[in-house]
DRENDO-1510 file (C-alpha; in Angstrom, 1 decimal, always signed):
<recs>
REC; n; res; u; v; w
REC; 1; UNK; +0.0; +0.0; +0.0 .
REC; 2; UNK; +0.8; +4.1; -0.6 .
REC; 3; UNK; +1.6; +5.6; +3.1 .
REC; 4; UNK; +1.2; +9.3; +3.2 .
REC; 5; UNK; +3.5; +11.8; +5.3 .
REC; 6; UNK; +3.3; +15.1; +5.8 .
REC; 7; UNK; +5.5; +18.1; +3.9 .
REC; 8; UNK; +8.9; +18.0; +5.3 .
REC; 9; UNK; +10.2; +20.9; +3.8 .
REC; 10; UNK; +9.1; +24.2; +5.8 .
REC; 11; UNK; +10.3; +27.4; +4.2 .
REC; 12; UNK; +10.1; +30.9; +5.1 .
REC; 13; UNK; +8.9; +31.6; +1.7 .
REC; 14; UNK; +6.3; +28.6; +2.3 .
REC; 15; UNK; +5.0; +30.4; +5.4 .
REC; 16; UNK; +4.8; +34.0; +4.2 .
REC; 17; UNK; +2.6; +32.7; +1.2 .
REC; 18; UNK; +0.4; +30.7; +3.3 .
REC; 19; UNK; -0.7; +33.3; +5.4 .
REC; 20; UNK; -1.0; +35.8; +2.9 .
REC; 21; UNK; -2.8; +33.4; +0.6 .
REC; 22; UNK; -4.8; +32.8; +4.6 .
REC; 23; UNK; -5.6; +36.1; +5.0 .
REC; 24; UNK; -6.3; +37.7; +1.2 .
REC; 25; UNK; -8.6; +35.1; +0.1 .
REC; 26; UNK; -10.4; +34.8; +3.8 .
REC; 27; UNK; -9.7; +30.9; +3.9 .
REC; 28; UNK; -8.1; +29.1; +7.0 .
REC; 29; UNK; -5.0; +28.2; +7.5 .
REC; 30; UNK; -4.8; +24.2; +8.2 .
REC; 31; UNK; -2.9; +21.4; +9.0 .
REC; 32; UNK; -4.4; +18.9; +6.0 .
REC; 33; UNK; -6.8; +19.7; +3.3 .
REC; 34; UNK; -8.8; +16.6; +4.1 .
REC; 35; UNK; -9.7; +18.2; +7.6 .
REC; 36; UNK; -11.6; +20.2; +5.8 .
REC; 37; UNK; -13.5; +18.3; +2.9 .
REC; 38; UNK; -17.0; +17.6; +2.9 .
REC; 39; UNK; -20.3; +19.9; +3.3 .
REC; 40; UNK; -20.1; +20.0; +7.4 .
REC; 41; UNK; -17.1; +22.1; +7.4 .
REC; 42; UNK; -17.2; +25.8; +8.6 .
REC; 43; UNK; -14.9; +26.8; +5.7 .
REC; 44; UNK; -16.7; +24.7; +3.2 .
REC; 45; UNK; -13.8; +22.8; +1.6 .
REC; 46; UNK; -11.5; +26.1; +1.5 .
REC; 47; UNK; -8.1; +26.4; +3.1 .
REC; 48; UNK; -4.4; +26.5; +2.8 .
REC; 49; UNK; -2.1; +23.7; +3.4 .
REC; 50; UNK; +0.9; +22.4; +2.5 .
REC; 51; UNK; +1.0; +19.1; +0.1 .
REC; 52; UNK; +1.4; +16.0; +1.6 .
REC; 53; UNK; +3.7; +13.7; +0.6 .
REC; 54; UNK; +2.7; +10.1; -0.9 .
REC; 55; UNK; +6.3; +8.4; +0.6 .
REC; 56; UNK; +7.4; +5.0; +1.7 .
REC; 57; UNK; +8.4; +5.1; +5.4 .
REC; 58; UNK; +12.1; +4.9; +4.5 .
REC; 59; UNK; +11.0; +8.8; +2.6 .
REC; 60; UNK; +11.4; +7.9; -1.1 .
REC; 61; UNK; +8.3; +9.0; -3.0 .
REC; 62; UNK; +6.0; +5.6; -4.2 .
REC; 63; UNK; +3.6; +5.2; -6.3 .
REC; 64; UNK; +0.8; +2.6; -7.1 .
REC; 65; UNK; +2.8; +0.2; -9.9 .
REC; 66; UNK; +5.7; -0.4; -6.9 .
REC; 67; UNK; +3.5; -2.9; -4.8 .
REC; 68; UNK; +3.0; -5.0; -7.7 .
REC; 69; UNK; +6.4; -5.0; -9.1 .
REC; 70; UNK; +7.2; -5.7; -5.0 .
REC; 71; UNK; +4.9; -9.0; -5.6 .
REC; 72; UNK; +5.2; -10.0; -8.8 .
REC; 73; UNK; +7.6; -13.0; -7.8 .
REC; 74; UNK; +5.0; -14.2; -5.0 .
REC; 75; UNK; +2.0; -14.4; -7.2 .
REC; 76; UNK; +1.6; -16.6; -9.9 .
REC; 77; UNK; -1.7; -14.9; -11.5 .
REC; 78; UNK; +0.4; -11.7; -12.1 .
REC; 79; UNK; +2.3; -11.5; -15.2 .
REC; 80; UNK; +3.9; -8.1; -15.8 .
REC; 81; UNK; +4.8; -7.3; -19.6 .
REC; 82; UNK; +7.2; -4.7; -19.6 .
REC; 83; UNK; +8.0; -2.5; -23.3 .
REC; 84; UNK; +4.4; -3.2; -24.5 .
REC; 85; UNK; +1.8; -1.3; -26.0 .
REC; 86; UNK; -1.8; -2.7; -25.9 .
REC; 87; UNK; -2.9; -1.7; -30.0 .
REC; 88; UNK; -6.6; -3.1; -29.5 .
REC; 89; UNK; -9.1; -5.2; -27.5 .
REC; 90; UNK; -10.2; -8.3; -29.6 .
REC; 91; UNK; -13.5; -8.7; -30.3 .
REC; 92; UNK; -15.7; -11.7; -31.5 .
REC; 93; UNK; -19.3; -10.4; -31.6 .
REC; 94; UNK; -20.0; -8.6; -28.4 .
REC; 95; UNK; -16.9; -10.7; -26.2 .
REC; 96; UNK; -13.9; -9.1; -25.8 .
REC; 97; UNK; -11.9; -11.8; -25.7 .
REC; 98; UNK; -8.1; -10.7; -25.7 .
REC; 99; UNK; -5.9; -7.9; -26.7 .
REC; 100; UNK; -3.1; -7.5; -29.2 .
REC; 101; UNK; +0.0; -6.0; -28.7 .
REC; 102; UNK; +1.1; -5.7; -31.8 .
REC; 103; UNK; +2.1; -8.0; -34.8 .
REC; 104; UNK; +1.1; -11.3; -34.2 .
REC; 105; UNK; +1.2; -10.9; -30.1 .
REC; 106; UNK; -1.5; -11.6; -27.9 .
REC; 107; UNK; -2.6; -12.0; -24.8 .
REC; 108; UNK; -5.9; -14.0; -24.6 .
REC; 109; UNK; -8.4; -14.0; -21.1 .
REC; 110; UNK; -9.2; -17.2; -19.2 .
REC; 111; UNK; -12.7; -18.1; -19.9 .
REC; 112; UNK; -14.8; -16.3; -17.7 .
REC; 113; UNK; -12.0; -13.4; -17.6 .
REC; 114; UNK; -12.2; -10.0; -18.4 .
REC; 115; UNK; -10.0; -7.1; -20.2 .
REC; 116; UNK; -9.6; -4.0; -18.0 .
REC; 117; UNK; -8.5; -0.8; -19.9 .
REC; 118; UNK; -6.4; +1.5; -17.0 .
REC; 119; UNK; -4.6; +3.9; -19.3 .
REC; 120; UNK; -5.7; +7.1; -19.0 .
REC; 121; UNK; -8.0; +9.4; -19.9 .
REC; 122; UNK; -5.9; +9.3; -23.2 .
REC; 123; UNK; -4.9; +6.1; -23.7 .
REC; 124; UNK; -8.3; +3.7; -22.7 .
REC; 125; UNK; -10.3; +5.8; -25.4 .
REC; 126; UNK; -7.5; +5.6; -28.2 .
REC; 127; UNK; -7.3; +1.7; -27.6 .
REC; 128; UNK; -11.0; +1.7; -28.0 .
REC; 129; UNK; -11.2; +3.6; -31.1 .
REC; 130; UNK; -8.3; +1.3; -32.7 .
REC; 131; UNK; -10.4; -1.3; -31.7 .
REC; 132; UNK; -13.1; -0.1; -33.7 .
REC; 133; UNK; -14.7; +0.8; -30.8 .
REC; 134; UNK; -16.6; +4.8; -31.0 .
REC; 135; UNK; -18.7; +7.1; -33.6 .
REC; 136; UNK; -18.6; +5.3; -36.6 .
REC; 137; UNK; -18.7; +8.2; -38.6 .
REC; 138; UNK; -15.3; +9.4; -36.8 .
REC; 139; UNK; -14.1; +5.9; -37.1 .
REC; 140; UNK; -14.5; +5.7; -41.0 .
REC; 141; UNK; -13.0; +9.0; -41.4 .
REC; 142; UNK; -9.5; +7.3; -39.7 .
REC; 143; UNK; -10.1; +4.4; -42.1 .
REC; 144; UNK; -11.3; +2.1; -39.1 .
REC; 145; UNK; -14.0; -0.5; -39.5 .
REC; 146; UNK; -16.8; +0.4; -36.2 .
REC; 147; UNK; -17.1; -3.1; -34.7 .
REC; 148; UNK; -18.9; -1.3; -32.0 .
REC; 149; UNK; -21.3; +2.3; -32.3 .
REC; 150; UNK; -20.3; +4.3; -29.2 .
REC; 151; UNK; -20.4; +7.6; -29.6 .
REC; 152; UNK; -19.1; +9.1; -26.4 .
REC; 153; UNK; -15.6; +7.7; -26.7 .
REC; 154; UNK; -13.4; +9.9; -27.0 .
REC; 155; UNK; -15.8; +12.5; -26.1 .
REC; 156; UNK; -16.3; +15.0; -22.9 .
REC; 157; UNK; -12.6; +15.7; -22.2 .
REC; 158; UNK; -11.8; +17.9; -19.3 .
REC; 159; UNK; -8.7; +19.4; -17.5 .
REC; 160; UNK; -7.4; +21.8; -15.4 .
REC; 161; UNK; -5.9; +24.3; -16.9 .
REC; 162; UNK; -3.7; +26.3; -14.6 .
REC; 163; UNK; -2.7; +29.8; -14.9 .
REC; 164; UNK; +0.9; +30.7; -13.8 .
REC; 165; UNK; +2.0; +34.1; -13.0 .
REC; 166; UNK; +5.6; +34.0; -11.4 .
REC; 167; UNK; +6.8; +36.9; -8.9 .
REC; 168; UNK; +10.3; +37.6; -8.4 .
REC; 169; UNK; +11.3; +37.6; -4.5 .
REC; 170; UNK; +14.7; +38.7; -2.5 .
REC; 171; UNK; +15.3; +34.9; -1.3 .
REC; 172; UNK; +15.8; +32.3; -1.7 .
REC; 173; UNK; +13.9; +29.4; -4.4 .
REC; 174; UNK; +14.6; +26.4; -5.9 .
REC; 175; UNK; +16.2; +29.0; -9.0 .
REC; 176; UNK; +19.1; +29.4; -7.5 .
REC; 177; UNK; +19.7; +26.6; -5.3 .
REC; 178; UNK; +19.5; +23.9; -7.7 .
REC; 179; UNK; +18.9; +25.8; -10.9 .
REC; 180; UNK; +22.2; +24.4; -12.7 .
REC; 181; UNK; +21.6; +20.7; -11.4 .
REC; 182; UNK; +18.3; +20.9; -13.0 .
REC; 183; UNK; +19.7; +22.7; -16.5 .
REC; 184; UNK; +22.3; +20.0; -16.6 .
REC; 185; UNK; +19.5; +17.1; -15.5 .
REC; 186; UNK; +17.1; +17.8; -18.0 .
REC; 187; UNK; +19.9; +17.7; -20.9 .
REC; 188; UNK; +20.1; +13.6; -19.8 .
REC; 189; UNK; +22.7; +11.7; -21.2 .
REC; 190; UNK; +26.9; +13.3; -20.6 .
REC; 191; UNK; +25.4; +16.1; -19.0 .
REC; 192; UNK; +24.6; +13.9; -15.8 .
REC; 193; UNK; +28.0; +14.0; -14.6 .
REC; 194; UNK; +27.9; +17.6; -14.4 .
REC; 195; UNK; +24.7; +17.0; -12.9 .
REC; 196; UNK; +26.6; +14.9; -9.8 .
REC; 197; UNK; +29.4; +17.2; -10.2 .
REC; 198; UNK; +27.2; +20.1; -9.0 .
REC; 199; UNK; +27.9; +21.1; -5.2 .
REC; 200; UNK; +24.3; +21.3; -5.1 .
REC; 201; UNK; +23.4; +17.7; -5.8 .
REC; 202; UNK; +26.1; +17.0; -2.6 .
REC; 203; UNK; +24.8; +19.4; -0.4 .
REC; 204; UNK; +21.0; +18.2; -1.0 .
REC; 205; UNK; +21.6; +14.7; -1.9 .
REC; 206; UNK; +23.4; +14.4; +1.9 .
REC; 207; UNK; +20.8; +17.0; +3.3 .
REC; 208; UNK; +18.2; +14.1; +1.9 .
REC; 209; UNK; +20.2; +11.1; +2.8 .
REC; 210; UNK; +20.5; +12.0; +6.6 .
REC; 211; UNK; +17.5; +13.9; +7.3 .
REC; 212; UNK; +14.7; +13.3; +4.8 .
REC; 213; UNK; +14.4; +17.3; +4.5 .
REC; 214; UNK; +15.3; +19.6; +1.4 .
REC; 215; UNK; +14.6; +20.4; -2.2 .
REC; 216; UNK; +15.0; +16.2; -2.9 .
REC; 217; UNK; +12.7; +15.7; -0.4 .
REC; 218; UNK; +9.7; +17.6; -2.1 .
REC; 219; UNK; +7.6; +17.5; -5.3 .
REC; 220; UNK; +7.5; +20.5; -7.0 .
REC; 221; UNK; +4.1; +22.1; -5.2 .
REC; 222; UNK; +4.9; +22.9; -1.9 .
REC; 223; UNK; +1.4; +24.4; -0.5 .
REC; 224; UNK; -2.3; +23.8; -1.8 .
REC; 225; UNK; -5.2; +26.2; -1.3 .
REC; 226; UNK; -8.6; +25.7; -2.4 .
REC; 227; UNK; -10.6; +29.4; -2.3 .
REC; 228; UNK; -13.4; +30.5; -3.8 .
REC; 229; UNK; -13.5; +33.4; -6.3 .
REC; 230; UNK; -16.5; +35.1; -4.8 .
REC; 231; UNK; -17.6; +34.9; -1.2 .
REC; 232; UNK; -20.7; +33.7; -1.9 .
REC; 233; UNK; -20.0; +30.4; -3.7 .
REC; 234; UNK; -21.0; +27.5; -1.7 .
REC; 235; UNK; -17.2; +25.8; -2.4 .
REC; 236; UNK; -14.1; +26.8; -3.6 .
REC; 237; UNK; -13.6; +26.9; -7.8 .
REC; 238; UNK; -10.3; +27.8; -8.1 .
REC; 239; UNK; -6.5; +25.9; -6.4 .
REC; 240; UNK; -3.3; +27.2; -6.0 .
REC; 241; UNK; -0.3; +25.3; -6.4 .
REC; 242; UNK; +2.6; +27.5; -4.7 .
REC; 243; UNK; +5.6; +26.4; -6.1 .
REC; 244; UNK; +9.1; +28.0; -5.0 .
REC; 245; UNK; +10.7; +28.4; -8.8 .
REC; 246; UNK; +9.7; +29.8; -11.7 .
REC; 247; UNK; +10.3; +28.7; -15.3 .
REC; 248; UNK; +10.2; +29.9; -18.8 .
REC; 249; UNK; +8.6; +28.0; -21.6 .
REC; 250; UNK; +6.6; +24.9; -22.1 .
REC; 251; UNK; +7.3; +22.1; -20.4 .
REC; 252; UNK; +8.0; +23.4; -17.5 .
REC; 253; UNK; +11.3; +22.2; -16.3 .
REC; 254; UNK; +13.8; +25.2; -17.3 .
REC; 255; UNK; +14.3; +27.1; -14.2 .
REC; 256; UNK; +14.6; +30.7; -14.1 .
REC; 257; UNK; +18.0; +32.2; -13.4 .
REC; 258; UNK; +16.4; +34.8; -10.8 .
REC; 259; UNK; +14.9; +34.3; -7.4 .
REC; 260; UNK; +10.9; +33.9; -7.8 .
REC; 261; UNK; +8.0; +31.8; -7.2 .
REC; 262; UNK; +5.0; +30.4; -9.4 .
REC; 263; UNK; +1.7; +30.7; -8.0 .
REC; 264; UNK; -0.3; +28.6; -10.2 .
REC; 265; UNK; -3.8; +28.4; -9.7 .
REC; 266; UNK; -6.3; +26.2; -11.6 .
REC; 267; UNK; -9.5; +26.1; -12.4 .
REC; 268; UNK; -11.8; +23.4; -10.8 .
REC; 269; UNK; -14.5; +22.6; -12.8 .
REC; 270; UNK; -13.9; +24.2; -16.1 .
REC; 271; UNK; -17.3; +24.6; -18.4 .
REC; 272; UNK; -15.4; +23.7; -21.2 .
REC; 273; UNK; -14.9; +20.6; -23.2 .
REC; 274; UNK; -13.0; +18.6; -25.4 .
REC; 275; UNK; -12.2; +16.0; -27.6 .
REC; 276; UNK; -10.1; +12.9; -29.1 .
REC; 277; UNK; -9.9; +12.1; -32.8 .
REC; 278; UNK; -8.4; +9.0; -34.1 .
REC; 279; UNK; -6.2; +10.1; -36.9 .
REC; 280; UNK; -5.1; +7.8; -40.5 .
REC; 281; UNK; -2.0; +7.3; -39.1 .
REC; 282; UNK; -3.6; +5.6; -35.7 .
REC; 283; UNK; -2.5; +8.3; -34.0 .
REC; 284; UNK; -4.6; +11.1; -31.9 .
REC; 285; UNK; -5.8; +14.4; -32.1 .
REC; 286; UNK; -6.0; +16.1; -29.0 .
REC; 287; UNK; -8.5; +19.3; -28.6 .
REC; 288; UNK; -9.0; +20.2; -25.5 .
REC; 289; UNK; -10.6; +23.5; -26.0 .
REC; 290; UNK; -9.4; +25.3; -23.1 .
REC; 291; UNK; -11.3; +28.6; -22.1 .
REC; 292; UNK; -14.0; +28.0; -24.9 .
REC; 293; UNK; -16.7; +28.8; -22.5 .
REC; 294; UNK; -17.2; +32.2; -21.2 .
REC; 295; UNK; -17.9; +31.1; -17.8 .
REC; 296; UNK; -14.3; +29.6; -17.7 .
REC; 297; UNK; -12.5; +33.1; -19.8 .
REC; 298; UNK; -14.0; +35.5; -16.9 .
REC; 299; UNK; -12.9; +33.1; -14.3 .
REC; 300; UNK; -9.2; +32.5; -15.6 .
REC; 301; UNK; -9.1; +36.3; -15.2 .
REC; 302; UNK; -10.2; +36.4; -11.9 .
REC; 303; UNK; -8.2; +33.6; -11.5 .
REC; 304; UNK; -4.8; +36.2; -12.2 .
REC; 305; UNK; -6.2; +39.1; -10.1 .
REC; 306; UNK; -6.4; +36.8; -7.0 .
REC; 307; UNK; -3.0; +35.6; -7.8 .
REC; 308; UNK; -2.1; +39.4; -8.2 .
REC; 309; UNK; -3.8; +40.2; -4.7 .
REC; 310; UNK; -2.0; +37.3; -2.4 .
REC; 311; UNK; +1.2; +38.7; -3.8 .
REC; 312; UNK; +0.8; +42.5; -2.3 .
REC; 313; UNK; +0.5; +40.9; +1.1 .
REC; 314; UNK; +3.0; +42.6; +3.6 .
REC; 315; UNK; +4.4; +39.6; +4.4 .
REC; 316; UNK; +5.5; +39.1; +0.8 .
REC; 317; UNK; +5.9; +42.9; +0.3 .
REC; 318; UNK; +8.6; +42.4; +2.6 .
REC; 319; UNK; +10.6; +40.3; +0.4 .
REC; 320; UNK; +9.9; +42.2; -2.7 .
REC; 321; UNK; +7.6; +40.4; -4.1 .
REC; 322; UNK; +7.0; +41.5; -8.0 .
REC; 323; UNK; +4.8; +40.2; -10.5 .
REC; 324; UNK; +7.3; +39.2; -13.6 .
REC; 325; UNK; +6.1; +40.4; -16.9 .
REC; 326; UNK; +3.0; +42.1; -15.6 .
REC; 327; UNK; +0.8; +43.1; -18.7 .
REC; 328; UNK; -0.7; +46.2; -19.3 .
REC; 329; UNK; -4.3; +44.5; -18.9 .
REC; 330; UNK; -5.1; +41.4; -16.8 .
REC; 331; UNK; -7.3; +39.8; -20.0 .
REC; 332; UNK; -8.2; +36.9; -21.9 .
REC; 333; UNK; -5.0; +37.0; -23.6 .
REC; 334; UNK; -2.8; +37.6; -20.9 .
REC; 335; UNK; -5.0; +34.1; -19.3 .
REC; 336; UNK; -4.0; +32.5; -22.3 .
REC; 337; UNK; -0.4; +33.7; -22.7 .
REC; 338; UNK; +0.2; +31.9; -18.9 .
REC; 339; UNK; -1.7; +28.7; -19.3 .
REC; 340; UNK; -0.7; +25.2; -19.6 .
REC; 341; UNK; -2.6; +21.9; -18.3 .
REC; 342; UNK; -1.8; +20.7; -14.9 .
REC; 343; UNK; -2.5; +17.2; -16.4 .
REC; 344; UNK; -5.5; +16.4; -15.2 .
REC; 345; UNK; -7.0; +14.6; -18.3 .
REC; 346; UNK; -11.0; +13.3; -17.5 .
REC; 347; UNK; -14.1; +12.2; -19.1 .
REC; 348; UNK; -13.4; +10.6; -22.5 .
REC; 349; UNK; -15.4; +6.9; -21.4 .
REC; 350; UNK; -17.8; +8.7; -19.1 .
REC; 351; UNK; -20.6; +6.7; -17.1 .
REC; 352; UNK; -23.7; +6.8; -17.4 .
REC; 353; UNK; -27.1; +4.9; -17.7 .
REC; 354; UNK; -27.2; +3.1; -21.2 .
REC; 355; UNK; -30.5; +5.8; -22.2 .
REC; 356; UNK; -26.9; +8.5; -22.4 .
REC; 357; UNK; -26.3; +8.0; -25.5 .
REC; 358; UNK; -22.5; +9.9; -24.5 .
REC; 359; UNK; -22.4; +7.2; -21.6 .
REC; 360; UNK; -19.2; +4.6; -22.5 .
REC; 361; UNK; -19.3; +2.3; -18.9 .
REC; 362; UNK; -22.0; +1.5; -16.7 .
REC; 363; UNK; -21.9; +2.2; -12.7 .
REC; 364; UNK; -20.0; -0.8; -12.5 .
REC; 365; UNK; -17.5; +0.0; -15.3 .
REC; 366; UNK; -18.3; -2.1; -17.6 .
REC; 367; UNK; -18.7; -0.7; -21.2 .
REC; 368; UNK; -22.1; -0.7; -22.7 .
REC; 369; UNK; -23.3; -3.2; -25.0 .
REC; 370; UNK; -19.9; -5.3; -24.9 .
REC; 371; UNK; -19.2; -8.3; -22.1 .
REC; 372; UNK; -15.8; -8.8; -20.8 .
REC; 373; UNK; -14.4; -5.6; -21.0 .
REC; 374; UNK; -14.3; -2.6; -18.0 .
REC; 375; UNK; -12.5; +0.6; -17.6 .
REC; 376; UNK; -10.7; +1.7; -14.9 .
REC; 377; UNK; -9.4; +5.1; -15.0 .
REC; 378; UNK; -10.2; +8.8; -14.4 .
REC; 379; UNK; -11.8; +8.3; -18.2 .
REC; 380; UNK; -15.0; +7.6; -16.2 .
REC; 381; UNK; -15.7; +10.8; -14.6 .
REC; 382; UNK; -18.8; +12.0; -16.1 .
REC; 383; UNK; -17.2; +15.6; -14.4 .
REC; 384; UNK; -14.0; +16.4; -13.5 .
REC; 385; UNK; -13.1; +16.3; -9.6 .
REC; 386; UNK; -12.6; +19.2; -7.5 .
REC; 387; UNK; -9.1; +18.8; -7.3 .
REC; 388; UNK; -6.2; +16.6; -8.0 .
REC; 389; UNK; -6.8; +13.4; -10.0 .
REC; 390; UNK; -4.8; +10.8; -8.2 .
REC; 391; UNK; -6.4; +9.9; -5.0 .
REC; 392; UNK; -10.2; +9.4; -7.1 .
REC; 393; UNK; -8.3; +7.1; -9.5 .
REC; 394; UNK; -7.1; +5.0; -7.3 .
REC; 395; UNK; -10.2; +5.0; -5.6 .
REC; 396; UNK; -12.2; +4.2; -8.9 .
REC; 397; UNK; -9.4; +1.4; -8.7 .
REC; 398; UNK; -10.1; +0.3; -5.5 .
REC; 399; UNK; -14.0; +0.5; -6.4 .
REC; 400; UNK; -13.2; -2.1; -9.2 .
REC; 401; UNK; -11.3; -4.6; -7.4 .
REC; 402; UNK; -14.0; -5.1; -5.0 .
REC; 403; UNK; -16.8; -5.2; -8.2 .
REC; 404; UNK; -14.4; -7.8; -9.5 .
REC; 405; UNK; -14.3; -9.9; -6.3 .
REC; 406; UNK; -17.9; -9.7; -5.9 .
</recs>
């Protein structure tokens, strides 16, 4: 199993932001968000706190697919295939009986068995459509054969799209402390012995190694708030991720050269939604449409001004806290100019009752009009959570183990 610990790594930095995030947005400072969560709480799901880490008790970060490869010597029903990619399920009729990886491999179920799709949000409804599973009309226009008319797949994408102004500060962030190891890291290959060559990889790699604590000891969001944009909303719509760095271009992994922090903030249940199109080539087209709604456009603007607000605090006044780049006019295209997904991918084999005719899986996951074959991934949410996507998919996981069993 995950264990969970809490943040490690308390910063001044960390602490001036909390409070003035605290004390602009009118939210409570707390020890863990989940003290909070629910409709009994005073607050109503807002507060600030700082992430907690999903470690092993030895402090190394874990995830999910490490208990498995932990036990896949001690069980003979688990077979790991490593270097695969699943191309489609196979059909005959409605079974799914089997799933080919490619060329003449195949992996077939025990009678009885099922297939269970679990990649993604992106991947379960591209192995679908390959499959000939979808909108026929969208299949035949990739030159796929429908074995199956589903017309939701595919459909309904949502994500977070985060917003991330960057304010330069007088101290010290993750820029200059470990800036170069980064540059050098990123590079891969040769430029990783510069990358252990760096006094800062010793000074944090022992700083780790002996007490758990540092910059190696962290993920790159250091504090979480959830806060609403208007005081009269019944739960926070918008989350900050406070980050200590700042970077320039996309992805985000090059690391400014001055000090400054990022405080990206995300909105929670975007109006707007997107698609996936299989391509000729089998490939996919991704449109996400972000900020096609106007509900979401006003609210990414907000979004910034809230940002903008936190950052005049005192406590961060005192440091110097200065929005890089500000434009002229907090707009739509300013929004635009600082987004970038949070990757938070959801919705593409929704469930639903089979009378949605957008519905992919039923309430026990199992897609409509096919036997044998389930999905079990944040695909499924009809809406997007309120909030990071990794603890609800391992839930939905969870869920399906027990259906299974049953």
């Amino acid at each position: 199993p995950m264990s969970v610990s809490e943040a490690t790594n308390i910063t001044d930095l960390a602490e001036r932001w909390s409070t003035a995030c605290s004390e602009a947005c009118g939210v409570p400072r707390i020890r863990d968000m989940s003290c909070v969560a629910g409709s009994g709480h005073e607050s109503k799901g807002a507060g600030v706190a700082y992430f907690s880490n999903i470690k092993s008790p030895d402090g190394f970060r874990c995830s999910t697919a490490i208990p498995l490869h932990e036990v896949r010597s001690k069980r003979n029903n688990l077979h790991i295939l490593c270097d695969r990619e699943v191309q489609k399920v196979l059909l005959n009729g409605s079974k799914v009986e089997g799933i080919s990886l490619g060329g003449q491999e195949e992996a077939r179920v025990a009678p009885g068995g099922e297939v269970i799709l679990a990649a993604g949000a992106v991947g379960s409804p591209h192995i679908l459509m390959r499959s000939g599973i979808g909108a026929s009309a969208a299949l035949a226009s990739a030159g796929v054969a429908c074995q199956h008319e589903l017309p939701g797949v595919g459909e309904n994408l949502q994500d977070h799209l985060q917003l991330r102004p960057k304010f330069r500060v007088n101290a010290q962030t993750l820029n200059t402390q470990v800036g170069g190891l980064v540059k050098h890291a990123v590079k891969g290959g040769v430029h990783w012995l510069n990358a252990f060559a760096s006094p800062a990889a010793w000074r944090f790699g022992m700083e780790f190694l002996f007490r758990r604590t540092g910059p190696v000891s962290m993920a790159a969001s250091q504090v979480c708030a959830f806060v609403p944009s208007r005081p009269d909303l019944p739960a926070p719509d918008l989350q900050f991720h406070f980050q200590p760095l700042s970077t320039t271009g996309t992805p985000a992994v090059y690391l400014d050269s001055f000090n400054a922090f990022t405080a990206s903030i995300c909105i929670l249940r975007p109006e707007s939604r997107g698609r996936l199109e299989l391509q000729q080539d089998g490939g996919l087209r991704i449109s996400p449409n972000y900020l096609s709604e106007k509900a979401d456009q006003d609210l990414a603007v907000r979004s910034l001004e809230i940002a903008r607000q936190v950052s005049q605090h005192p406590l961060l006044q005192e440091i110097g806290a200065e929005e890089v780049d500000p434009p002229a006019k907090t707009d739509l295209e300013h929004a635009r100019r600082v987004a970038e997904t949070i990757y938070h991918p959801a919705g593409t084999c929704k469930m639903g009752p089979s009378s949605d005719p957008d519905a992919v899986v039923d309430p026990a996951l199992r897609v409509h009009g096919l036997e044998g074959l389930r999905v079990v991934d944040c695909s499924i949410m009809p809406t997007i959570v309120s909030g990071n996507t990794h603890a609800p998919t391992v839930m939905i996981a969870e869920k399906a183990a027990s259906l299974l069993r049953s």
